[in-house]
N, C-alpha and C positions, 0 to 999 in steps of 0.2 A: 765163513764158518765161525769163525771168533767173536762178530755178532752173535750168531744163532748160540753160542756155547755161553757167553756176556748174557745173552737174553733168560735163558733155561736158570743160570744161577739167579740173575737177580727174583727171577719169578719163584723160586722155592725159597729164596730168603726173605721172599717178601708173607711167607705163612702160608696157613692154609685159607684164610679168608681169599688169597690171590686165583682160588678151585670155581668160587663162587663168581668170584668181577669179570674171569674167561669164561663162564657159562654166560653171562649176563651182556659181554662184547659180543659174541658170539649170537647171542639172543637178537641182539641190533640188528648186526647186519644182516640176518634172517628177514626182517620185519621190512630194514631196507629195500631188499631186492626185489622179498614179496611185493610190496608197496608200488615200487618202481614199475615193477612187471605190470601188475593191473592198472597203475595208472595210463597206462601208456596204451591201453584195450579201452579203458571206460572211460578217457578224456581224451571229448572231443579236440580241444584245445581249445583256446583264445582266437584263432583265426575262423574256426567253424561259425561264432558269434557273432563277430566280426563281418564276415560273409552275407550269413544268414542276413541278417538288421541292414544289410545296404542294400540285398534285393529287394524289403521290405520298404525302406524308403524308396528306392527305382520303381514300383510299384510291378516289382519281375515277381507274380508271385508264385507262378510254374515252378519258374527256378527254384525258386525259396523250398518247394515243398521238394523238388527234383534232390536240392540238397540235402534236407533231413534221412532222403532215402537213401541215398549214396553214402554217406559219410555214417562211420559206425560208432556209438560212443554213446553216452548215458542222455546226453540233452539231444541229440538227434534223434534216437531211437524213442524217448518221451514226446518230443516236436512230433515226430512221423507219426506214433500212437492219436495223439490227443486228434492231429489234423485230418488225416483219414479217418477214423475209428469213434472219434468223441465227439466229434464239432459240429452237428446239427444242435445240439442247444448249449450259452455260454457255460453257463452252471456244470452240467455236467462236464465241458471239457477244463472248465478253472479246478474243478475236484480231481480229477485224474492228474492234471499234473501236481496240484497240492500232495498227493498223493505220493506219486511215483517219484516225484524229485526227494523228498522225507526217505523213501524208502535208498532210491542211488547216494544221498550224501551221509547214512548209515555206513553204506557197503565202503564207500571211499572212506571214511571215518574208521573202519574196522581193526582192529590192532592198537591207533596209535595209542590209547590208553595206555597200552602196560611200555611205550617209553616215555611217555610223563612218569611213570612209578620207576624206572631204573632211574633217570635223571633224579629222583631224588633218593631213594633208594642206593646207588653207587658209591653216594658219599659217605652213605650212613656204614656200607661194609667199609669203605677205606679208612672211618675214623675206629669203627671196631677193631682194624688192621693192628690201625693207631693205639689202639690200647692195650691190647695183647703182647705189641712189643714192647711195651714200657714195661707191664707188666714184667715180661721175663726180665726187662736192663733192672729192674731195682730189685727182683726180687733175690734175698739172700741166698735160698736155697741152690738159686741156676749160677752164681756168681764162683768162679774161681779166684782163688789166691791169689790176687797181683797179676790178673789176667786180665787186660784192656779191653781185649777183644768180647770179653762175653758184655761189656756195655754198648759197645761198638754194634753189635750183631742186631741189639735186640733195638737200639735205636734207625739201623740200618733197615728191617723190617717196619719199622713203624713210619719211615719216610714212603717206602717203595709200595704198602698197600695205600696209604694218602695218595700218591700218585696215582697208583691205577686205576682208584678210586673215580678219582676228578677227571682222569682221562673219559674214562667209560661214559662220564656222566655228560661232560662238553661235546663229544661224539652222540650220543639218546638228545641230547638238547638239539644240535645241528639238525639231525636227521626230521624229529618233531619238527621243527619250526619250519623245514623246509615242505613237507608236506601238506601242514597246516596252511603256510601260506597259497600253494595249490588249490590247496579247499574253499580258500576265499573266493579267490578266482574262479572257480567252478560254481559257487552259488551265486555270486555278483552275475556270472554268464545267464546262469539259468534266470534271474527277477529279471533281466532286462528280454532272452531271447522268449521265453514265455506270456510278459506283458506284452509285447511288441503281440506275440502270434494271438494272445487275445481280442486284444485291438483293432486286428486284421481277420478277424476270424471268420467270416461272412466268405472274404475274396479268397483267403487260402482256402478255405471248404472248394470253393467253387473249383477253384486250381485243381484241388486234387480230384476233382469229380464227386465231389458227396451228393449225395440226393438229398432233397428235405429239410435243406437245412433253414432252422427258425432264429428269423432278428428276436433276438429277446431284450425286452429290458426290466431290469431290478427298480423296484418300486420301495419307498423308506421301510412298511414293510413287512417284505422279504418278499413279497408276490410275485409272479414274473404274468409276461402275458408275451406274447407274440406270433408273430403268423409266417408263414411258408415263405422262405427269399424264393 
């Protein structure tokens, strides 16, 4: 209890800019959890990739396609599309996934914008913190007679919004960086498990029972030509 009563004081002595930096922590870890939650629905992970590319090397290409259907996540569920649904001609199914991968690394992407704007943003309320308490320490009017305390108060606010300031902002930093690096991962996934199922596109058609499906090849250009595998 003497925390939580320690806490409640320093938080009103720290102004009222301290209304705005607890809306804005607050904000984080909203974005956090949202973040957390989807990611954890729409990444497949690092081992789905992993997986996939060894059936393709083993030349298991059943498997391979058995996998995209079974496992649920954003580059499975594009693999499954493109391989069933697109892959009688290259062209059309290198567009679908150009496509849809643009479209899944939006969705993942979605939020983190506004904690790159708190991370920089957070510091900018806590130097405003910062200012307002200087303000009231020098100004004459707030000042009593040989009273210590009213400099004490106003410089004591103008440490404690810098603080919570920088806290808010290292916390939006963590959180950004750690997603963003997910992101990488997730599109490094997608250029290699999508070249790969290009590559293979003939045998995984076949795997998954496509009918029709046409060898094409790209001419300098742009012509295609090809005929019925």
């Amino acid at each position: 209890m003497d925390y939580i009563s320690q806490g409640l004081h320093f938080f009103h002595q720290g102004g009222t800019v301290m209304y705005f930096l607890l809306a804005a922590s607050l904000f984080v870890v909203f974005i956090g959890i949202e973040r957390a939650l989807y990611f954890a629905r729409a990444d497949a992970g690092r081992s789905f990739a992993h997986t996939f590319m060894l059936h393709i090397a083993n030349g298991q290409f059943k498997e391979a396609v058995q996998l995209t259907e079974a496992k649920r996540g954003s580059i499975s569920d594009i693999l499954f599309s493109a391989i069933s649904k697109n892959s009688k001609n290259s062209r059309k199914m290198n567009s679908y996934m150009e496509v849809q991968s643009g479209i899944a690394l939006s969705k993942f992407r979605n939020r983190l914008y506004y904690l790159s704007v708190i991370v920089t943003m957070a510091p900018l309320l806590g130097l405003l913190g910062t200012i307002s308490g200087m303000i009231s320490t020098f100004s004459v009017f707030n000042l009593d007679a040989g009273d210590p305390t009213a400099i004490t108060g106003g410089v004591g606010e103008a440490l404690i919004a810098t603080a919570m300031g920088l806290c808010v902002a290292i916390i939006a930093l963590g959180v950004h960086a750690y997603f963003s690096q997910r992101i990488e991962n997730i599109v490094t996934d997608m250029e290699m498990c999508f070249s790969v199922a290009e590559n293979n596109r003939i045998e995984l058609a076949r795997a998954a029972g496509v009918k029709g499906v046409l060898e094409t090849s790209v001419h300098a250009d742009g012509s295609t030509e090809g005929d019925e595998a």
